[in-house]
N, C-alpha and C positions, 0 to 999 in steps of 0.2 A: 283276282277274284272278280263276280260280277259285278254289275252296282244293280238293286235292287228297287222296281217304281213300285208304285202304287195311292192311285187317287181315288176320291169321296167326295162326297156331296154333302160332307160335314165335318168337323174338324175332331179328330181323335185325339184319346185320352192315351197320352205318352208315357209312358215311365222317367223318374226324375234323370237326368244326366247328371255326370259326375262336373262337367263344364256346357257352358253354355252359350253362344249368343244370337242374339233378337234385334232388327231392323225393322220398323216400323216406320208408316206414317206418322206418329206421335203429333208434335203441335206443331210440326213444320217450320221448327225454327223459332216458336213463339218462347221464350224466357219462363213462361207461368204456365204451360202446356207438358205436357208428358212427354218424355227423352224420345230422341228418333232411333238411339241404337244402346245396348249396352252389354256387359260381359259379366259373367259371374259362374258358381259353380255350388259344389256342394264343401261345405265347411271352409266358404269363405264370399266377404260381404259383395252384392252387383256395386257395379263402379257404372255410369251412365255418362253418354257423349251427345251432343246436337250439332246437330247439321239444316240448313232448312234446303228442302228438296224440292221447293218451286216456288220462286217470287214472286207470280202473273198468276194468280189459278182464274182470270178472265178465259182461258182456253183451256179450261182441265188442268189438275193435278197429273206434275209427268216429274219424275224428279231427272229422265235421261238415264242414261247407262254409267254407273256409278262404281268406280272398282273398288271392290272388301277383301280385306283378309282376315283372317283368323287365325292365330298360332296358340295353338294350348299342348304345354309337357305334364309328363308323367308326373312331376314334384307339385302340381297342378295351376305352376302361373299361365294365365291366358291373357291375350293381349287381339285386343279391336281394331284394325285399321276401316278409316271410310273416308276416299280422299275427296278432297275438297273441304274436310268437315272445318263448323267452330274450334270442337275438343281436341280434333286432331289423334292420335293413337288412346285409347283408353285400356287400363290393365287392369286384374283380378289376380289375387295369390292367395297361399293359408290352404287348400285343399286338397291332398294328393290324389291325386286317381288310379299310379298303378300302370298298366302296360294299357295300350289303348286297344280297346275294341272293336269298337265299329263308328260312324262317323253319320246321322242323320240331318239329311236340309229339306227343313218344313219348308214350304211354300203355302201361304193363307189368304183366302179373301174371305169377305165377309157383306158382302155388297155386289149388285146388278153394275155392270159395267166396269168394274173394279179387276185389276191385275197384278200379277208381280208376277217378274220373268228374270230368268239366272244366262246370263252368255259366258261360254269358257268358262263355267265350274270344272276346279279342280282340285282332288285332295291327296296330298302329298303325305305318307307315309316313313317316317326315321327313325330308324336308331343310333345313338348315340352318336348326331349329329350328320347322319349317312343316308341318303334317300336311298329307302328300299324299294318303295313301288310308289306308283303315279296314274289315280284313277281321275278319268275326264270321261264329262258327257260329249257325245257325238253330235246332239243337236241343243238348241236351245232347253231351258224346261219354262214353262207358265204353265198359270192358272187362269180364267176369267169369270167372274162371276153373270151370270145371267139372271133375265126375270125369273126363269123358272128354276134355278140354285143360284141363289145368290153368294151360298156358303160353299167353299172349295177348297178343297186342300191335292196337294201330291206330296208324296213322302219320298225322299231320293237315299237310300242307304249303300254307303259304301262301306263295305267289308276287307281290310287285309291279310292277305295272304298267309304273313307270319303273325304271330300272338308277340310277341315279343316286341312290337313299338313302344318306343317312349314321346313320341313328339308328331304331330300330324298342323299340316299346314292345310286351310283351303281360300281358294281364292276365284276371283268372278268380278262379274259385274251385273248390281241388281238394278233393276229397272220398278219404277212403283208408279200406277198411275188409275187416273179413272177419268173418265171421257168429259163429266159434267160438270158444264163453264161454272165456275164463280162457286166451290163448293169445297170446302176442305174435309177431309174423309175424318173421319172419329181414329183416334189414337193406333187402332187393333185394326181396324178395317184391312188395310191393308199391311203383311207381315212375309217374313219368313225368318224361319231360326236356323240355328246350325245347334245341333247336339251333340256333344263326343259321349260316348261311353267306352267306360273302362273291360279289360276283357278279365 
C-alpha cells in the first residue's frame, strides 16, 4: 500500500490512537523538566523515559541522528526503544487494540528555526509473529520552522495491505534541533509521534 504525506502550517487536531508514542525536546535531560520520550495508549497508564539530547546547546540544540523503535501488539503492550537513553526501553500494557490499522508519524515544530527529521523510517507489518509487509520512505522526511510559519507539521501514514495484523514495528532515526546558540527549546517545540490505530 502507499504511504500517505501531508503538511501544514499548523499542527492538526488528530483522532485519539489506540497506542501511542511522543519524542520531544522535553527538559533535555533536566530531572525536574518534562520527559523527552514516552509510551501509552488507550486503556492503559503513559510510562515516560529521558534521555538528554544535547550537553553543549553553546552551538544549538542538535540531539544527532538517534535510532527509535516502536513495537506495539494487538493485546496492546507497547514498548519504546531510544538508544543511548537514561531509561533505556520503556513499556505501556492494559489496552487492547485489535488488528492494526493504519500507523501515523507526526512530525512538529513550533518555532522559527526549529526541526525534526526521520532517516530510514520503517514500519513493519505481522502477524502472528510473520512480517507481512515493509513500508519505508524513499527519502528523508523534515519539517522546519521559519519566520514566516514557525508552526509545521507533516503527517506520514502508512496503511497495510491486509486488515489482519496483529503487531507492527517502526523504526528510524530522529534528529531534533534548532540553530540558536545557548537556547533550550520549550518541552513541545520541537516533537514527533508515532500513532497506531486499530483497523
Amino acid at each position: 500500500m502507499p504511504i500517505y504525506m501531508a503538511a501544514a502550517d499548523s499542527l492538526s487536531s488528530l483522532s485519539t490512537p489506540s497506542i501511542y508514542a511522543e519524542l520531544r525536546a522535553g527538559g533535555d535531560g533536566d530531572p525536574y523538566g518534562a520527559a523527552e520520550y514516552d509510551v501509552g495508549g488507550a486503556g492503559c497508564e503513559m510510562t515516560e523515559g529521558r534521555t538528554t539530547w544535547d550537553d553543549d546547546l553553546s552551538d544549538g540544540f542538535d540531539s544527532g541522528n538517534v535510532t527509535v523503535g516502536l513495537q506495539a501488539r494487538a493485546d496492546g503492550e507497547a514498548t519504546v526503544a531510544v538508544a543511548d537513553s537514561t531509561s533505556g526501553d520503556v513499556s505501556a500494557s492494559g489496552g487492547s487494540i485489535g488488528n492494526v490499522g493504519q500507523v501515523v508519524v507526526r512530525l512538529g515544530v513550533q518555532g522559527a528555526q526549529m526541526q525534526v527529521r526521520w532517516n530510514n523510517l520503517t514500519v513493519n507489518f505481522y502477524r502472528n509473529g510473520v512480517l507481512r509487509e515493509s513500508l519505508s520512505l524513499a527519502a528523508p522526511a523534515q519539517v522546519t520552522g521559519t519566520d514566516q510559519a514557525p508552526v509545521r507539521e507533516e503527517l506520514l501514514t502508512f496503511v497495510p495491505s491486509d486488515t489482519d495484523d496483529d503487531e507492527v514495528v517502526v523504526t528510524g532515526a530522529v534528529r531534533l534541533t534548532s540553530s540558536e546558540p545557548d537556547l533550550q527549546p520549550d518541552p513541545n517545540q520541537i516533537f514527533s509521534q508515532i500513532l497506531v490505530y486499530a483497523g
